[in-house]
C-alpha positions as CSV (number, residue, x, y, z in Angstrom):
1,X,0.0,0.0,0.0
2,X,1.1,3.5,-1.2
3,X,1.8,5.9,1.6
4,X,-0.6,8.4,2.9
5,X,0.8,11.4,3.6
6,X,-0.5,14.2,5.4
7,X,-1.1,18.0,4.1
8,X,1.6,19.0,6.6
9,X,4.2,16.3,5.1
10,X,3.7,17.1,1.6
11,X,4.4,20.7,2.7
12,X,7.5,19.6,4.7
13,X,8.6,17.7,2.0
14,X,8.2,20.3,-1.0
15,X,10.0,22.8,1.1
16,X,13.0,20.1,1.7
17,X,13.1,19.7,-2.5
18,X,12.6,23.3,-3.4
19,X,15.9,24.3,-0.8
20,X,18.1,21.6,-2.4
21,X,17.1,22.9,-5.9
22,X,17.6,26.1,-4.8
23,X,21.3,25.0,-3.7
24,X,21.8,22.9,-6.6
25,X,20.6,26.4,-8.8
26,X,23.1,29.0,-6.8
27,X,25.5,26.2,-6.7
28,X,25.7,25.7,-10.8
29,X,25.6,29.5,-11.3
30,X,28.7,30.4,-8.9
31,X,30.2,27.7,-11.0
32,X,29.2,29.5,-14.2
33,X,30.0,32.5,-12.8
34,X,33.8,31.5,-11.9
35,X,34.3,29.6,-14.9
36,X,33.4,33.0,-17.0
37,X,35.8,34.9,-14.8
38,X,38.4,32.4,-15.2
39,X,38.2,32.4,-19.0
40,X,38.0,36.4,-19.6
41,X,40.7,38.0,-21.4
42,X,43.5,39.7,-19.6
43,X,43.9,43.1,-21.6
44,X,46.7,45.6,-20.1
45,X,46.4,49.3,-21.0
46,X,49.7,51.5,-20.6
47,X,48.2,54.9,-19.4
48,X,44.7,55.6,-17.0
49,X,43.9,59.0,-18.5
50,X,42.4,57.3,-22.2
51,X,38.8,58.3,-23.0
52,X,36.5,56.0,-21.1
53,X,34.6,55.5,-24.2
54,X,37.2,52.2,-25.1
55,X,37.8,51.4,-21.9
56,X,34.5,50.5,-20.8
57,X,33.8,48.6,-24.0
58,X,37.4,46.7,-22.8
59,X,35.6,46.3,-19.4
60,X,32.1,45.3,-20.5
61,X,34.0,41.7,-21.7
62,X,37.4,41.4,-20.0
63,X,39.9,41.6,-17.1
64,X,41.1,45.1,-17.8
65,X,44.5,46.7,-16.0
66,X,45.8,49.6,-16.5
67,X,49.0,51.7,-15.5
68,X,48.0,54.6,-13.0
69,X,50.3,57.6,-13.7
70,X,49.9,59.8,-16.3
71,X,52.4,60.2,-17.9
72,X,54.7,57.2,-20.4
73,X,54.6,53.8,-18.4
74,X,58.3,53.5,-17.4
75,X,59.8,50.0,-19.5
76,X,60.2,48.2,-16.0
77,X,56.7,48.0,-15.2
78,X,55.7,47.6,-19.2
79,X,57.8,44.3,-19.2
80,X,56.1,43.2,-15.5
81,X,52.9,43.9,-16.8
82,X,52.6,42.4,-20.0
83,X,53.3,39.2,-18.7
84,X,50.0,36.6,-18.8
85,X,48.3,39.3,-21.0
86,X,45.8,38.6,-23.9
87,X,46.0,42.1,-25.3
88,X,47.8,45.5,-25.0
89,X,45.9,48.8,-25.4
90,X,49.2,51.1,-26.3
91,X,50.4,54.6,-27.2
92,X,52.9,55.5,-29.9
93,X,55.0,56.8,-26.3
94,X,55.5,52.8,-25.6
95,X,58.3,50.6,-27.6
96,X,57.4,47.8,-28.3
97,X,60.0,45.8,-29.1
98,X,61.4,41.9,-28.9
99,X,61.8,42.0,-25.0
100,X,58.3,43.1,-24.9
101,X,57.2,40.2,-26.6
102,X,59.3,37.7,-25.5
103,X,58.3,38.7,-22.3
104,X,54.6,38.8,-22.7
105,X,55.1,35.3,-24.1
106,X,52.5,33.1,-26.1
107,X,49.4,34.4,-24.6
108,X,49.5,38.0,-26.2
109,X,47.3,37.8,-29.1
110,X,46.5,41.4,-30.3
111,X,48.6,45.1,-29.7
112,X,46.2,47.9,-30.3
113,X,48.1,51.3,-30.4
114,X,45.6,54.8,-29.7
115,X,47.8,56.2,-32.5
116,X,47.8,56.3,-36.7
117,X,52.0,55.4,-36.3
118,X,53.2,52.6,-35.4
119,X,56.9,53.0,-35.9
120,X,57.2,52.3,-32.5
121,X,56.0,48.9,-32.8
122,X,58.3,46.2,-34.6
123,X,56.0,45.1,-36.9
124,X,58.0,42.4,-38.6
125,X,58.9,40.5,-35.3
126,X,55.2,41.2,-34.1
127,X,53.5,39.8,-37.2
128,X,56.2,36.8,-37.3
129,X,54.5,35.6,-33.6
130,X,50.8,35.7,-35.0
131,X,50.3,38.5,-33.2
132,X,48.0,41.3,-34.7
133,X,48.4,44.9,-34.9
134,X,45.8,48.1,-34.5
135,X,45.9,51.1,-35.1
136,X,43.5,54.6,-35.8
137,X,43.6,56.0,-39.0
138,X,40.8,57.8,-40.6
139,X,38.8,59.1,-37.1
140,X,41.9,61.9,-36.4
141,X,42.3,63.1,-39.8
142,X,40.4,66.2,-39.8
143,X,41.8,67.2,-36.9
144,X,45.1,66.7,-37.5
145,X,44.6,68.7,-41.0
146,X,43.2,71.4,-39.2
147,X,46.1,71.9,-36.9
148,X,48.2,72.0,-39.7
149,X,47.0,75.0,-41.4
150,X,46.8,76.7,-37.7
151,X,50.6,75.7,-37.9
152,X,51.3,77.2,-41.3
153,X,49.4,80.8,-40.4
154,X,51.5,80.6,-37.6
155,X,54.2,80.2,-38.9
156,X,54.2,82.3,-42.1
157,X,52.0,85.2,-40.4
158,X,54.6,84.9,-37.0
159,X,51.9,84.9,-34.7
160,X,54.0,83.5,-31.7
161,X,56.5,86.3,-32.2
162,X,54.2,89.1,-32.2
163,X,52.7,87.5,-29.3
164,X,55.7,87.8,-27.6
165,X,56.7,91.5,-28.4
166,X,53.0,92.2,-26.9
167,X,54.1,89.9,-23.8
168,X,58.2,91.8,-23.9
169,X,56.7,95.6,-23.8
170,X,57.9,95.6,-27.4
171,X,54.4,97.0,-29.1
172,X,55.3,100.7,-29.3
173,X,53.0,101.7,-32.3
174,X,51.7,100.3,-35.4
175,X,54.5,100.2,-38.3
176,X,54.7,99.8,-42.2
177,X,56.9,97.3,-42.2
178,X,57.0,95.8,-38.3
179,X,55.9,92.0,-38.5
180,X,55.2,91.5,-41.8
181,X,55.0,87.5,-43.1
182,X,53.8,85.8,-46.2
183,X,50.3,85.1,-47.6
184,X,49.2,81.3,-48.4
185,X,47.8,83.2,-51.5
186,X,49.2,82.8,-54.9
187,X,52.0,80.4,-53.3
188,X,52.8,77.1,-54.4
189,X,52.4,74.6,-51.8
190,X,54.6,70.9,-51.6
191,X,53.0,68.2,-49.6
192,X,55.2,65.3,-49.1
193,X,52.8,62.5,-48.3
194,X,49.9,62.5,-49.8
195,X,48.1,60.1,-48.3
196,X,44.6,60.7,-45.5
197,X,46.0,63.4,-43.6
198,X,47.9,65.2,-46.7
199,X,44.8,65.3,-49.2
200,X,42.7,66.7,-46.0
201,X,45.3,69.6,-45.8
202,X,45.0,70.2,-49.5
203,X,41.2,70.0,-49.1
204,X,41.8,72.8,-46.7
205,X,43.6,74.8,-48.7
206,X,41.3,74.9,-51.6
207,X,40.0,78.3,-50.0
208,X,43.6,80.6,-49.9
209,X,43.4,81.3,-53.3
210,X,47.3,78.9,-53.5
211,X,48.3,78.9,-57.0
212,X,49.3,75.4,-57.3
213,X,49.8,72.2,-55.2
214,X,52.5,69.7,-55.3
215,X,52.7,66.7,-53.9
216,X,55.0,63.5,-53.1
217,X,53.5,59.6,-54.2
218,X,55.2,56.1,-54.9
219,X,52.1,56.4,-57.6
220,X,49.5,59.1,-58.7
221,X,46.8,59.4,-56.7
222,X,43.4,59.7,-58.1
223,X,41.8,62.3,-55.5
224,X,44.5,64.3,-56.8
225,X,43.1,66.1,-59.7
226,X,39.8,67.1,-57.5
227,X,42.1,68.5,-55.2
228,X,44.3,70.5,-58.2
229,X,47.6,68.7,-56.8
230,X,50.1,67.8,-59.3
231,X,52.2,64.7,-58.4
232,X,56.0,66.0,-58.2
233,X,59.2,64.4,-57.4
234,X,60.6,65.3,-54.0
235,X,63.4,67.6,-55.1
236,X,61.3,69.7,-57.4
237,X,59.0,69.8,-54.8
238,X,61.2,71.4,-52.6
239,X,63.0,73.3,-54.9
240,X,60.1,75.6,-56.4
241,X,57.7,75.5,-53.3
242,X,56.9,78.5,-51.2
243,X,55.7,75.8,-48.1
244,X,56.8,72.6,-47.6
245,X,54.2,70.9,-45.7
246,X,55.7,67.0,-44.2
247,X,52.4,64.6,-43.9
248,X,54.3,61.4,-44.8
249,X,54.7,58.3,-42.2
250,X,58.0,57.1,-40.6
251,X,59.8,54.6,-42.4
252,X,63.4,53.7,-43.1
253,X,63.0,55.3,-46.3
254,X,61.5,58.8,-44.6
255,X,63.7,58.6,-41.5
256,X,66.1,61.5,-41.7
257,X,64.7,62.3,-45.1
258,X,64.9,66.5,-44.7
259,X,68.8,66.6,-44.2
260,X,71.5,69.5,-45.4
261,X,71.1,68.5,-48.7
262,X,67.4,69.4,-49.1
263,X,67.1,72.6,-47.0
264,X,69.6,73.5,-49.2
265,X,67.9,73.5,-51.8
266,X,64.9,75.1,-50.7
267,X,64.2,78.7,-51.3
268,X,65.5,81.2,-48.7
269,X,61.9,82.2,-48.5
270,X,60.2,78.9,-48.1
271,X,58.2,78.0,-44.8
272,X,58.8,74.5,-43.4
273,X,56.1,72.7,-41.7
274,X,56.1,69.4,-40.1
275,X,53.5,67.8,-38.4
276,X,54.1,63.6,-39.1
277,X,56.9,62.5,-37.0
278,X,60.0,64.4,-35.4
279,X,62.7,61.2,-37.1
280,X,61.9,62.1,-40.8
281,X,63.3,65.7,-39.8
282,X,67.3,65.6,-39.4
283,X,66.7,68.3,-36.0
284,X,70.4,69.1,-36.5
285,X,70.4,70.2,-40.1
286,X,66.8,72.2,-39.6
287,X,68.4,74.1,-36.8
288,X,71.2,75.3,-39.5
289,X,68.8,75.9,-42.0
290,X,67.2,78.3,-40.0
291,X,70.0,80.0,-38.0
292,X,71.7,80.8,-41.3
293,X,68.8,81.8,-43.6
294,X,68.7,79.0,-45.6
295,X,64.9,79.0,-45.1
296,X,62.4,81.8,-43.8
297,X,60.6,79.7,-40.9
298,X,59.8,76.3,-39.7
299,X,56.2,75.3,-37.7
300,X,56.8,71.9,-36.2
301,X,54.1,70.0,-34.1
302,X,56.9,66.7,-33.6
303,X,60.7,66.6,-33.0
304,X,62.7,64.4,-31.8
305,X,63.1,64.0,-28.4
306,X,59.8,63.9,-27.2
307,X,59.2,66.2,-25.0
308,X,62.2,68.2,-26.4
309,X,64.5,69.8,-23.2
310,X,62.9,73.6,-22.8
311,X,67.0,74.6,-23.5
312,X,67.3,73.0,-26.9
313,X,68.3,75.7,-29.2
314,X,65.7,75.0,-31.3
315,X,63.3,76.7,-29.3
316,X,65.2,79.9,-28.7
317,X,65.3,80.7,-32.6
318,X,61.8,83.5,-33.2
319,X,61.9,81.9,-36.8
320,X,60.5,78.4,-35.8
321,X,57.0,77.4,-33.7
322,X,57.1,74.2,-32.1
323,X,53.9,73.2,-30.4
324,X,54.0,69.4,-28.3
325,X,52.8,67.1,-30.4
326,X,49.1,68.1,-30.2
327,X,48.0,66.9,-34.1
328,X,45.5,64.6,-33.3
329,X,44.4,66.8,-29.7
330,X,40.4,67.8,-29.8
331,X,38.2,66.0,-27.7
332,X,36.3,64.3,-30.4
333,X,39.1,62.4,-32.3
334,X,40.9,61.4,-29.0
335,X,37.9,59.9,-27.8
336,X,37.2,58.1,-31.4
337,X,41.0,57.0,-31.2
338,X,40.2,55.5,-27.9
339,X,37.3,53.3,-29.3
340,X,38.7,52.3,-32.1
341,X,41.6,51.0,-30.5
342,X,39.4,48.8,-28.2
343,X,37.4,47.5,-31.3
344,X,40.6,46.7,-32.7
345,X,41.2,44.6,-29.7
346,X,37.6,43.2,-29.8
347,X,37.7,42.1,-32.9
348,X,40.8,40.5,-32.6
349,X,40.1,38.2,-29.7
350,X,36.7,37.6,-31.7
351,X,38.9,36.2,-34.4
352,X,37.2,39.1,-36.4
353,X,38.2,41.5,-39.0
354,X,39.6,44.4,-37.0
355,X,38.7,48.1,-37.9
356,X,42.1,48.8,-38.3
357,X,44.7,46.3,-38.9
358,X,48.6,46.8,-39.8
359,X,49.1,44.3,-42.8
């Protein structure tokens, strides 16, 4: 005979099943829940002071770390850090070189720089470990573009200098002649590089009235002839232009590329502007150029070191602007940098096609 039980024992009894279920439930989901921990990707950014925008799609998914001064993470900690790491979230201010990766070992997978260079990364030792590469172009364009004309009025209208008489007690009365520069009217202008950021500044110059573009290509480029840029070799280019305006990446090939031998032949009256990367600038031979009137001015937004020492003589000459490296610097682009480099990283850990991928 079945057992008869009694309202109160069924009761008893659900209450004992429903509590181990309950057990077995929390039980199985603390597991789940460690287990997902466990398994998350390990991403290490080198500075705390990037856009959140990235950083919280980083921490939406993974185990994020990140150095906690702002300012470039000293090597030391770099090579503690990136050991046991999935991914690193970099600036172009970090090397990343054969220690790096030998000491972040097999489990890095992806290096994401906030940057459109990435000279600083050895690509061919990076790419030969499977290990993939991102980087911004395209979102800091515009901005960098913009900043380069701001560097060429600058420049050729020698804004900082009359700033500085104002600032010296040196503004007595208004003169014929007293700071006089150059118009970007009816000049020729040479870009050397003609690629995103180089077309965007000839885009921008389409309103001066210039007279002609030049510009610097391994081939012709198609936008060109919307743009009314006439592909040129280097040394014509440098040779007739009234401003030479530097947009080209670092390579070998453009590393040291202005030297003696092509400020000298520029026109005494020709503006230099620079505003890719200090290295494709011998500093040395610039510096001469423009102490001994081999050129009229120089704007530069890079040099080499970076930050140059306040005493470099560089900075003492009232015929060059240097600004620190502040191309890319609005709000908007250093915010799109930030998310792009943590899409890069997404993607890459997805097994995905990245945004932006070195090839």
């Amino acid at each position: 005979m079945l057992p008869i039980w009694t309202t109160t024992q069924l009761s008893l009894r659900w209450l004992t099943l429903k509590h181990s279920l309950t057990i077995d439930a929390k039980a199985r989901c603390s597991s789940d829940i460690s287990s997902s921990v466990m398994s998350k990707a390990k991403i290490f950014v080198t500075r705390p002071d990037v856009p959140e925008g990235g950083i919280n799609l980083l921490k939406e998914r993974y185990d994020v770390t990140a150095w906690t001064e702002e300012r470039p993470i000293p090597r030391d900690v770099l090579l503690r850090q990136i050991k046991g790491k999935n991914a690193l979230f970099c600036m172009l201010t970090d090397k990343i070189d054969k220690e790096v990766l030998d000491t972040a070992g097999k489990d890095l997978r992806v290096i994401a720089t906030m940057s459109v260079g990435y000279d600083h990364i050895d690509v061919k030792e990076t790419k030969s470990r499977g290990i993939r590469i991102g980087f911004t172009p395209e979102v800091l364009t515009d901005a960098v573009a913009e900043l380069t004309i701001g560097l060429i009025l600058a420049t050729a209208r020698r804004m900082f200098e009359a700033h500085d008489q104002i600032v010296e007690g040196k503004w007595s009365a208004w003169a014929p002649t007293w700071m006089c520069g150059v118009e970007l009217k009816r000049s020729t202008v040479g870009i050397v590089g003609f690629g995103r950021i180089g077309q965007a500044v000839a885009q921008r110059l389409q309103g001066f009235g210039v007279e002609r573009i030049l510009y610097t290509s391994r081939s012709e480029k198609r936008e060109a002839k919307g743009l009314g840029a006439t592909l040129s070799s280097l040394e014509n280019l440098v040779e007739v232009s009234d401003f030479i305006i530097v947009t080209c990446a670092l390579m070998p090939e453009t590393t040291g590329l202005f030297s003696d031998a092509l400020f000298d032949k520029m026109k005494p009256t020709a503006i230099f502007i620079n505003t890719s990367r200090g290295a494709v600038v011998d500093q040395l031979a610039l510096q001469r150029a423009l102490e001994k009137g081999k050129i009229l001015a120089a704007g530069i937004d890079v040099m080499t070191p970076e930050p140059i020492p306040p005493t470099h003589p560089l900075l003492k000459l009232k015929n060059c602007v240097s600004l620190p490296h502040i191309g890319s610097a609005t709000t908007w682009a250093r915010s799109q940098m930030s998310v792009m480099t943590a899409r890069n990283i997404i993607a890459a850990l997805d097994s995905q096609v990245m945004p932006a991928e070195v090839m």
